[in-house]
PyMOL Python script that loads the backbone (N, CA, C, O; Angstrom):
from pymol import cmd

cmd.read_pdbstr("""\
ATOM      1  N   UNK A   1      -9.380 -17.888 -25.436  1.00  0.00           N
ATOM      2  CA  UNK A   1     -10.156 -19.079 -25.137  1.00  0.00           C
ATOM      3  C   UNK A   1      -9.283 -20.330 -25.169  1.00  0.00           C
ATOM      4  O   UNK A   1      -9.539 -21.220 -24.358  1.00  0.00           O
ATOM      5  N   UNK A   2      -8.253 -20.485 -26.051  1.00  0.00           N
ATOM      6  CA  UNK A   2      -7.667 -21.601 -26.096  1.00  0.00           C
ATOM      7  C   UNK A   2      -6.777 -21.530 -25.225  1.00  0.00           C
ATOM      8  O   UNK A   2      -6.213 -22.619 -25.126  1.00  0.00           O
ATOM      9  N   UNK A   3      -6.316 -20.664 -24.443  1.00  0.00           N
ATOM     10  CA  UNK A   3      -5.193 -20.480 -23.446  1.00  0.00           C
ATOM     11  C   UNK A   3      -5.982 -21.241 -22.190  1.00  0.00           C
ATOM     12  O   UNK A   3      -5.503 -22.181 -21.556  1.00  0.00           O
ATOM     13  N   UNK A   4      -7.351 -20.616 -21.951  1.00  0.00           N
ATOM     14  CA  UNK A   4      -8.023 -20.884 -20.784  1.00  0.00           C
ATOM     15  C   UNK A   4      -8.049 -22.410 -20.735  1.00  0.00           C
ATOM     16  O   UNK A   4      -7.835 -22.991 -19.672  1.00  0.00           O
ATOM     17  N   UNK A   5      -8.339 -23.144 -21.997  1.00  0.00           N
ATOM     18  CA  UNK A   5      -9.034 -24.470 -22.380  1.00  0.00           C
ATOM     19  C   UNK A   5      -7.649 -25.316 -21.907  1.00  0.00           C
ATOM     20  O   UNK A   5      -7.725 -25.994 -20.882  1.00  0.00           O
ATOM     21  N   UNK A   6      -6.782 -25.283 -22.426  1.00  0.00           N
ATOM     22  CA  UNK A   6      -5.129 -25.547 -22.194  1.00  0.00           C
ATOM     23  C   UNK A   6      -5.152 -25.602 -20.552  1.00  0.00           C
ATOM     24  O   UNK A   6      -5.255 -26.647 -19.910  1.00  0.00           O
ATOM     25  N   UNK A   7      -5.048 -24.401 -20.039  1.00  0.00           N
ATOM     26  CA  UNK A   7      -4.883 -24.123 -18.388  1.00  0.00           C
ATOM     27  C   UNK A   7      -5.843 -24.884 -17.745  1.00  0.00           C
ATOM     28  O   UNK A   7      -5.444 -25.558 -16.796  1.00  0.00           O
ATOM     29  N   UNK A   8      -6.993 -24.933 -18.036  1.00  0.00           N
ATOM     30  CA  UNK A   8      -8.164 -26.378 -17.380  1.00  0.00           C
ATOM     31  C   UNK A   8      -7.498 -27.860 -17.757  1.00  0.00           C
ATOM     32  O   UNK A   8      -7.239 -28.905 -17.161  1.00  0.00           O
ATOM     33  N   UNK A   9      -7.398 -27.419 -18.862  1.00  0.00           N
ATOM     34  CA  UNK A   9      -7.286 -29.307 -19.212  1.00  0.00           C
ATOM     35  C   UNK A   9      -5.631 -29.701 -18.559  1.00  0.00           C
ATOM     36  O   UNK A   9      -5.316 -30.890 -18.519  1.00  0.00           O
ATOM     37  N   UNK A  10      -4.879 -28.894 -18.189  1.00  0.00           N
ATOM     38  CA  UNK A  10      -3.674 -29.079 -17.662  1.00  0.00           C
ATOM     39  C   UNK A  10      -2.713 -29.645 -18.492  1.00  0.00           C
ATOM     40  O   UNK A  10      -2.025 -30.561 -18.042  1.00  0.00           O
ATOM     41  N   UNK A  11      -2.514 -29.159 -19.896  1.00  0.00           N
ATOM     42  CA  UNK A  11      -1.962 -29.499 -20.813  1.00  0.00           C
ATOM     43  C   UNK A  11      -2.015 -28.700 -22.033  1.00  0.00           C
ATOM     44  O   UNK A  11      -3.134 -28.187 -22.081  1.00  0.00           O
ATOM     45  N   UNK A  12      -1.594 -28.499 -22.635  1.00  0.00           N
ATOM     46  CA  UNK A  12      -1.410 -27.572 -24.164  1.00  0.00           C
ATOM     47  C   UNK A  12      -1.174 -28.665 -25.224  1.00  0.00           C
ATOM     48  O   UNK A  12      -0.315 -29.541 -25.330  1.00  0.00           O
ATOM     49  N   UNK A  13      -1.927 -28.413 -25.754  1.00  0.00           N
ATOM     50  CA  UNK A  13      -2.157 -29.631 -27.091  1.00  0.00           C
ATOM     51  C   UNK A  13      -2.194 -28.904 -27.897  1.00  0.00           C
ATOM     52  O   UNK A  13      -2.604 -27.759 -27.708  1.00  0.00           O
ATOM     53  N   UNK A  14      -1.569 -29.558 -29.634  1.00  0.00           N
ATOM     54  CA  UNK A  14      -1.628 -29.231 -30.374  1.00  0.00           C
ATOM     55  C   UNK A  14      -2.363 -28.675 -31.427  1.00  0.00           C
ATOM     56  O   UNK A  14      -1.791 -28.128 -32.370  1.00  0.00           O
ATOM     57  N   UNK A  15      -3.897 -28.791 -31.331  1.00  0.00           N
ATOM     58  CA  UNK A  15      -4.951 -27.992 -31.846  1.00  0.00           C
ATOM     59  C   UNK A  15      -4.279 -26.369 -31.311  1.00  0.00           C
ATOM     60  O   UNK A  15      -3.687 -25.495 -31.943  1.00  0.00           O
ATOM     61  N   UNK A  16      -4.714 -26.480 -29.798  1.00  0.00           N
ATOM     62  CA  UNK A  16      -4.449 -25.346 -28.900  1.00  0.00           C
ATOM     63  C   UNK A  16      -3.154 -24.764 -29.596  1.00  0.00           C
ATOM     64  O   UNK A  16      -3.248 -23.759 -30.302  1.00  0.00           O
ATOM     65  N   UNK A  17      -2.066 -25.336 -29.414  1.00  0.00           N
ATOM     66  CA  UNK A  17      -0.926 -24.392 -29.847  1.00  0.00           C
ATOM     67  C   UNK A  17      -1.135 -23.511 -31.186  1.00  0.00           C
ATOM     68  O   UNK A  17      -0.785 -22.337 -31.305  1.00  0.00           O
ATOM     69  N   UNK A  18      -1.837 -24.377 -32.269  1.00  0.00           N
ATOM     70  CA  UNK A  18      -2.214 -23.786 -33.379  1.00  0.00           C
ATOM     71  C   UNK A  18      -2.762 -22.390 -33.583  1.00  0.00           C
ATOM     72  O   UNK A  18      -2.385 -21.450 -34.283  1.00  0.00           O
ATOM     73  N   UNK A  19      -3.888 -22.577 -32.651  1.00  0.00           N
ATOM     74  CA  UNK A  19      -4.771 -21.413 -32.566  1.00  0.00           C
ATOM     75  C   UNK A  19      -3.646 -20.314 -31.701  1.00  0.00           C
ATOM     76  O   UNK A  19      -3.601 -19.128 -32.028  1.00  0.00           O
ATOM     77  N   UNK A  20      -2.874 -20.802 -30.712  1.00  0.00           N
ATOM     78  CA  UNK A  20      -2.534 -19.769 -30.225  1.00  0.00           C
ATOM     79  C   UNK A  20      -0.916 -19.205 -30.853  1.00  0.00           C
ATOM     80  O   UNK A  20      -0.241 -18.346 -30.286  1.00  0.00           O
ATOM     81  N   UNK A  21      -0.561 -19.844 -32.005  1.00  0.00           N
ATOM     82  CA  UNK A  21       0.441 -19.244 -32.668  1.00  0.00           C
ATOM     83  C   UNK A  21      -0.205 -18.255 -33.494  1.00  0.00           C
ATOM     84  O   UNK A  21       0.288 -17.128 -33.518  1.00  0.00           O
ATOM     85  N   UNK A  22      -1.067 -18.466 -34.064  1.00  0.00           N
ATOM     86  CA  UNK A  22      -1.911 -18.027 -34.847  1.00  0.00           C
ATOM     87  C   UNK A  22      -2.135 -16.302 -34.296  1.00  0.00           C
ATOM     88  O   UNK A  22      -1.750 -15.300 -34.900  1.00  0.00           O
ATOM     89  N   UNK A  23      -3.004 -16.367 -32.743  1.00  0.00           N
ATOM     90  CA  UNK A  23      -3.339 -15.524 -32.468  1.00  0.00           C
ATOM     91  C   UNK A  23      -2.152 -14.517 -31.665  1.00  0.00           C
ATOM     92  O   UNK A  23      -1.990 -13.304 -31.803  1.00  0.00           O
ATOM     93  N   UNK A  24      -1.571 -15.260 -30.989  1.00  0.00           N
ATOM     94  CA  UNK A  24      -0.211 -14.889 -29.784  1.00  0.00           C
ATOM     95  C   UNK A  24       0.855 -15.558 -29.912  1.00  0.00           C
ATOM     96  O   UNK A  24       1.177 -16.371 -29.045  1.00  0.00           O
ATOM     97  N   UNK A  25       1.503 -15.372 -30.864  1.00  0.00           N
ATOM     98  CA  UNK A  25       3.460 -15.837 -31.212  1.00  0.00           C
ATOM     99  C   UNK A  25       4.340 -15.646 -30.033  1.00  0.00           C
ATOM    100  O   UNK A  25       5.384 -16.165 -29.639  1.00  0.00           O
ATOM    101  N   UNK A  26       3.288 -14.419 -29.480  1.00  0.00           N
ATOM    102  CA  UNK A  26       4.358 -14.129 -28.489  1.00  0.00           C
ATOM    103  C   UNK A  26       4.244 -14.994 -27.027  1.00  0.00           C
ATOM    104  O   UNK A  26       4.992 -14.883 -26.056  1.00  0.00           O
ATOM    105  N   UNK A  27       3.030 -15.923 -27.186  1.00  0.00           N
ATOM    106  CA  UNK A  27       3.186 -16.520 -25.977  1.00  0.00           C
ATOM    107  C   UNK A  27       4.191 -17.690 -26.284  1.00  0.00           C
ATOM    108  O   UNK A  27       5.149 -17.955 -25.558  1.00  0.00           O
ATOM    109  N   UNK A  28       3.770 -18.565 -27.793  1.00  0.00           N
ATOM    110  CA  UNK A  28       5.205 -19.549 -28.286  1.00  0.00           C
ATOM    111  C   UNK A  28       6.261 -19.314 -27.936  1.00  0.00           C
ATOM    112  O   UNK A  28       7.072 -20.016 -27.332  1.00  0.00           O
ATOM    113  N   UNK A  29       6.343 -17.808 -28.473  1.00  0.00           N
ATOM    114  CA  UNK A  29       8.046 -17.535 -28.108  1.00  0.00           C
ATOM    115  C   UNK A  29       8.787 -17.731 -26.915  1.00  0.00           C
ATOM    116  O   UNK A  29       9.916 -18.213 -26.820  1.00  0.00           O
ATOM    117  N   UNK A  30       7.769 -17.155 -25.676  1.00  0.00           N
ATOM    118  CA  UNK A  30       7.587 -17.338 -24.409  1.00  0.00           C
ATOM    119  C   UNK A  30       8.309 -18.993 -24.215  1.00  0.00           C
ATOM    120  O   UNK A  30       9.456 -19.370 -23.976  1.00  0.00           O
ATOM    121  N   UNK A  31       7.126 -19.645 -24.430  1.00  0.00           N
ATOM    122  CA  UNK A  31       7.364 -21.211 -23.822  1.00  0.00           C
ATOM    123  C   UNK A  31       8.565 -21.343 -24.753  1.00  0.00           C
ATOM    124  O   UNK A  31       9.315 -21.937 -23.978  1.00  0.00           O
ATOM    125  N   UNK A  32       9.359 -21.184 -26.021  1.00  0.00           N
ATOM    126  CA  UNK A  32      10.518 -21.362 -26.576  1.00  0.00           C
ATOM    127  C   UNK A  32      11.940 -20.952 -25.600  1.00  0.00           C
ATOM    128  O   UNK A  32      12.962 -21.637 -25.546  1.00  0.00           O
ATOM    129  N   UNK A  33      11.774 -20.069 -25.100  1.00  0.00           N
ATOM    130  CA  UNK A  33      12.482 -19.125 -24.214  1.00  0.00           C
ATOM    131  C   UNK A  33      12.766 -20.016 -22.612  1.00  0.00           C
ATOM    132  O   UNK A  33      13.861 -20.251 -22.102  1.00  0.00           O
ATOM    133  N   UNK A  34      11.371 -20.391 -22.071  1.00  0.00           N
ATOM    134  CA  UNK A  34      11.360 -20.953 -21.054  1.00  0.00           C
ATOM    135  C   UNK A  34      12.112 -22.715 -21.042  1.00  0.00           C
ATOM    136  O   UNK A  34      12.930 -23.316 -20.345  1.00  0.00           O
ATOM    137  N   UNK A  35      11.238 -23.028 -22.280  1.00  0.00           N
ATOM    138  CA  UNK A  35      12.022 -24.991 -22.872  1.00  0.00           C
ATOM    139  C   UNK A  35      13.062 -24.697 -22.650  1.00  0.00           C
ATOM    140  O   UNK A  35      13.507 -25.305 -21.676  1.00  0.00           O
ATOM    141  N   UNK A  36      14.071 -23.673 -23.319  1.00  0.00           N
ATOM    142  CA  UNK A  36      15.407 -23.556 -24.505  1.00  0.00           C
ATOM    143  C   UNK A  36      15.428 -24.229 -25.650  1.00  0.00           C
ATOM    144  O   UNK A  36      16.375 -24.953 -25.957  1.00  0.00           O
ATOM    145  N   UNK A  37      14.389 -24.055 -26.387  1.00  0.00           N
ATOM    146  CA  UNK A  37      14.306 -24.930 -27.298  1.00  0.00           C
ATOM    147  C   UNK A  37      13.775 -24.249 -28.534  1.00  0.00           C
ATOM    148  O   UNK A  37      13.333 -23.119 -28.324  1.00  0.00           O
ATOM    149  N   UNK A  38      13.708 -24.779 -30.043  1.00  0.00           N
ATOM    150  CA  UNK A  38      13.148 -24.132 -31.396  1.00  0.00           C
ATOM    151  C   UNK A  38      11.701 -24.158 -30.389  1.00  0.00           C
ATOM    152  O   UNK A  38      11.232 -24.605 -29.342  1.00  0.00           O
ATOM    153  N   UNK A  39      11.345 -23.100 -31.889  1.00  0.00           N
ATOM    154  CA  UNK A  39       9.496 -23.093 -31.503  1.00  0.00           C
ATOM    155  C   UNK A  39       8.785 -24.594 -32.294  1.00  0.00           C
ATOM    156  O   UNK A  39       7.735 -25.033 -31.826  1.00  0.00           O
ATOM    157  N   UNK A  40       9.469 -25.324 -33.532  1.00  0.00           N
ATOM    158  CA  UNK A  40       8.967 -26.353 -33.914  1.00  0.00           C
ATOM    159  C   UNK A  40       9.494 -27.744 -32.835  1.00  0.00           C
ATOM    160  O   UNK A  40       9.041 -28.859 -33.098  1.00  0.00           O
ATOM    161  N   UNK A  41      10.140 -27.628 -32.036  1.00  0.00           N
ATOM    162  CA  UNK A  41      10.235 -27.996 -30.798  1.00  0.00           C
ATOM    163  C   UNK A  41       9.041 -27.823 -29.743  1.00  0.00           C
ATOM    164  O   UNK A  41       8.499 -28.703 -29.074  1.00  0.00           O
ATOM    165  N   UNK A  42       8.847 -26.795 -29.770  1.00  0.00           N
ATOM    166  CA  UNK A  42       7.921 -26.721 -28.746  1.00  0.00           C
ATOM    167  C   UNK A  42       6.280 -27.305 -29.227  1.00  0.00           C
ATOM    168  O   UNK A  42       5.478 -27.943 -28.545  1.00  0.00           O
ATOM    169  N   UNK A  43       6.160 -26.823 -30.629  1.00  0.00           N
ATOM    170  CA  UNK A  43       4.636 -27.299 -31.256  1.00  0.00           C
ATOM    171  C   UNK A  43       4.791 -28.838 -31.500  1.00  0.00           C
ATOM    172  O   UNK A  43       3.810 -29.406 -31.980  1.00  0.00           O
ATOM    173  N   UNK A  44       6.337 -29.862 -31.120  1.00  0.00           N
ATOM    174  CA  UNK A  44       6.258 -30.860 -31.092  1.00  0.00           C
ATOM    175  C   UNK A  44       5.854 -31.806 -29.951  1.00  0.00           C
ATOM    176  O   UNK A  44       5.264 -32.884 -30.013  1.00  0.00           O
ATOM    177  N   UNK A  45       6.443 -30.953 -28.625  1.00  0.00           N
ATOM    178  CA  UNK A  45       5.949 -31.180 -27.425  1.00  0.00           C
ATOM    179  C   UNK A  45       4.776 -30.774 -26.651  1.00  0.00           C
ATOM    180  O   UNK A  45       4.419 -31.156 -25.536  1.00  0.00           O
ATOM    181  N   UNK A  46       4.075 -29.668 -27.695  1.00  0.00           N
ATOM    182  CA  UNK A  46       2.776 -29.641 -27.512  1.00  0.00           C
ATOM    183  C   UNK A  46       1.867 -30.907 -28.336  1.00  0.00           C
ATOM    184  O   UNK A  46       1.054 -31.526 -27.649  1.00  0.00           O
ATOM    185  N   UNK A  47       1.968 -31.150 -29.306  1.00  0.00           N
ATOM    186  CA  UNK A  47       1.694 -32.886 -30.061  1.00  0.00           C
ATOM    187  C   UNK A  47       1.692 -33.690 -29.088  1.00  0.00           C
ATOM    188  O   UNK A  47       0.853 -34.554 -28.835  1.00  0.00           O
ATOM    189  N   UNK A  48       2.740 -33.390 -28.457  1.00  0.00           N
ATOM    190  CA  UNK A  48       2.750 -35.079 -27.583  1.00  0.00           C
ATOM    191  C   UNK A  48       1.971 -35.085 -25.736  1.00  0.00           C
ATOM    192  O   UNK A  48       1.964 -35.852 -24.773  1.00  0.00           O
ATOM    193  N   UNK A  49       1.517 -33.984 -26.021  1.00  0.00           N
ATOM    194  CA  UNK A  49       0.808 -33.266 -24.738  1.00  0.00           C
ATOM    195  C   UNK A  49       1.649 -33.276 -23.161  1.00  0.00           C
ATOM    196  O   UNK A  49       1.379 -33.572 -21.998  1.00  0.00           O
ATOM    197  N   UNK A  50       2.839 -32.746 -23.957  1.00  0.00           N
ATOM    198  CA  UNK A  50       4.230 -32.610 -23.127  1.00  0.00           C
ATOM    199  C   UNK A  50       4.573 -31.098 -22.019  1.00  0.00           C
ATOM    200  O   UNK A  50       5.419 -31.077 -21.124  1.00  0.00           O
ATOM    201  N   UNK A  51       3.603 -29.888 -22.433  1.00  0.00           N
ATOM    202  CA  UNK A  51       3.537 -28.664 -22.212  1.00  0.00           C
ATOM    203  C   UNK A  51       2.117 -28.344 -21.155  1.00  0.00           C
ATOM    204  O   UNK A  51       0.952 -28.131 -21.489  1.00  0.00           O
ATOM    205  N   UNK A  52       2.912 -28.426 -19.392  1.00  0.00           N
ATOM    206  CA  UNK A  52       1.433 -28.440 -18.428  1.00  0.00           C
ATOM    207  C   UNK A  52       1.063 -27.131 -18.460  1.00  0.00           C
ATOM    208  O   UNK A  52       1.716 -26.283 -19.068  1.00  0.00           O
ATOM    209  N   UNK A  53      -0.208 -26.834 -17.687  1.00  0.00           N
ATOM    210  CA  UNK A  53      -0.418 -25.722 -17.367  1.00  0.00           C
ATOM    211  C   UNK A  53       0.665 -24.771 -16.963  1.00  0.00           C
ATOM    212  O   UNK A  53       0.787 -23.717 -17.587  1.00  0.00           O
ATOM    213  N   UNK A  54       1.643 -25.131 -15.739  1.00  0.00           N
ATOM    214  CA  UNK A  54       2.163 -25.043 -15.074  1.00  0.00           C
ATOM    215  C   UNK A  54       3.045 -23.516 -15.552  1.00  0.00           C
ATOM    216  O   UNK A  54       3.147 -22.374 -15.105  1.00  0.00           O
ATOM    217  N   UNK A  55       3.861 -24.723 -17.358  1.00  0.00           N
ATOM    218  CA  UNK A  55       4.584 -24.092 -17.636  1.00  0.00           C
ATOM    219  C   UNK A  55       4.019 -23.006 -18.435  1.00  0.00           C
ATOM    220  O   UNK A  55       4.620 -21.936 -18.525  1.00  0.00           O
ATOM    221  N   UNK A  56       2.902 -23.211 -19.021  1.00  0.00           N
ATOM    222  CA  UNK A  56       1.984 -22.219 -19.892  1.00  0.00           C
ATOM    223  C   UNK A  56       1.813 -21.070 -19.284  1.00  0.00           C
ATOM    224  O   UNK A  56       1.869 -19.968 -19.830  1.00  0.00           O
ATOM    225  N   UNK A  57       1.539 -21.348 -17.807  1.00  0.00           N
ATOM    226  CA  UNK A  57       1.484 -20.152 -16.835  1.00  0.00           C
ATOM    227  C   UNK A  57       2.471 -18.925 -16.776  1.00  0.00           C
ATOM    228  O   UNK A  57       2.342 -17.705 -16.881  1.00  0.00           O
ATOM    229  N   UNK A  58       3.779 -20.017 -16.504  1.00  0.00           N
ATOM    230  CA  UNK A  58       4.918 -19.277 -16.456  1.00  0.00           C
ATOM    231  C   UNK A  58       5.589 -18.510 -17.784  1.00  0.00           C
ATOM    232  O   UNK A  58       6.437 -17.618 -17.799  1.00  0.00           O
ATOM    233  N   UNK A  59       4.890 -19.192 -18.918  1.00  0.00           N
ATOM    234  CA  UNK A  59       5.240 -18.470 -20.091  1.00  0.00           C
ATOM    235  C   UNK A  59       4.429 -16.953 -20.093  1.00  0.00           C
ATOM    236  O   UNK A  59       5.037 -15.917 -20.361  1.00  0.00           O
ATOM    237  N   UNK A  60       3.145 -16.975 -19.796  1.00  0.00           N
ATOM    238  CA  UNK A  60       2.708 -16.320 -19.748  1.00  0.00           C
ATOM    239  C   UNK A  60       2.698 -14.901 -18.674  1.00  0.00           C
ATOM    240  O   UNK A  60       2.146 -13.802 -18.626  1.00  0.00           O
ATOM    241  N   UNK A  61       3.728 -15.749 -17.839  1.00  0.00           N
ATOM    242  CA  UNK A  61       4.211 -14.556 -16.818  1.00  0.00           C
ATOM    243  C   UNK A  61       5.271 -13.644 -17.378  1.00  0.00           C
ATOM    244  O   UNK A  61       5.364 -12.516 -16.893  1.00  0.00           O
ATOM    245  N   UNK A  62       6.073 -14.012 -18.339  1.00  0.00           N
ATOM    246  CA  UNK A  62       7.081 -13.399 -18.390  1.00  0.00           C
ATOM    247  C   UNK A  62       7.167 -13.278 -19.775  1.00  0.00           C
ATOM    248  O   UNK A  62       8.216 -13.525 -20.370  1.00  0.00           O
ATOM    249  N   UNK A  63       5.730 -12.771 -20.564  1.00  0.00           N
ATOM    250  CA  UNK A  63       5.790 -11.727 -21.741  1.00  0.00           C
ATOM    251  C   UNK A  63       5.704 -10.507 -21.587  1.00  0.00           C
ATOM    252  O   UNK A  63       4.689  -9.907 -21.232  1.00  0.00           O
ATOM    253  N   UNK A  64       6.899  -9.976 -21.874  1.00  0.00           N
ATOM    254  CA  UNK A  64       6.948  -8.595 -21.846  1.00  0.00           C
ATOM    255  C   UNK A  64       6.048  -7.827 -22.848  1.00  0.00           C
ATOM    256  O   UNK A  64       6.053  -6.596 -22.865  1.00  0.00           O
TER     257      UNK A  64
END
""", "prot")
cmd.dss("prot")
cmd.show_as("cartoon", "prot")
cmd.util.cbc("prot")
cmd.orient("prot")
């Protein structure tokens, strides 16, 4: 649900990231992989509502 909510609102915010570290690390890891960046990097640029759909998408394309 919070993935979907993220992908509508065209942004990943930090509530959202919460829930979805919580539930799926492996999608964090994902967008960590895709940034090049720490994962407290990435839950920082999710704070600043820095993380679009776009890239959420693409994280999500390429969990193995």
């Amino acid at each position: 649900k919070q993935i979907e909510q993220a992908i509508q609102s065209g942004r990943l915010r930090g509530e959202e990231f919460n829930s979805i570290y919580e539930l799926r690390p492996d999608i964090i890891a994902s967008l960590s992989r895709i940034l090049n960046c720490s994962i407290s990097s990435v839950r920082s640029y999710a704070n600043d509502g820095m993380i679009t759909s776009c890239v959420l998408k693409e994280a999500l394309s390429k969990i193995k």
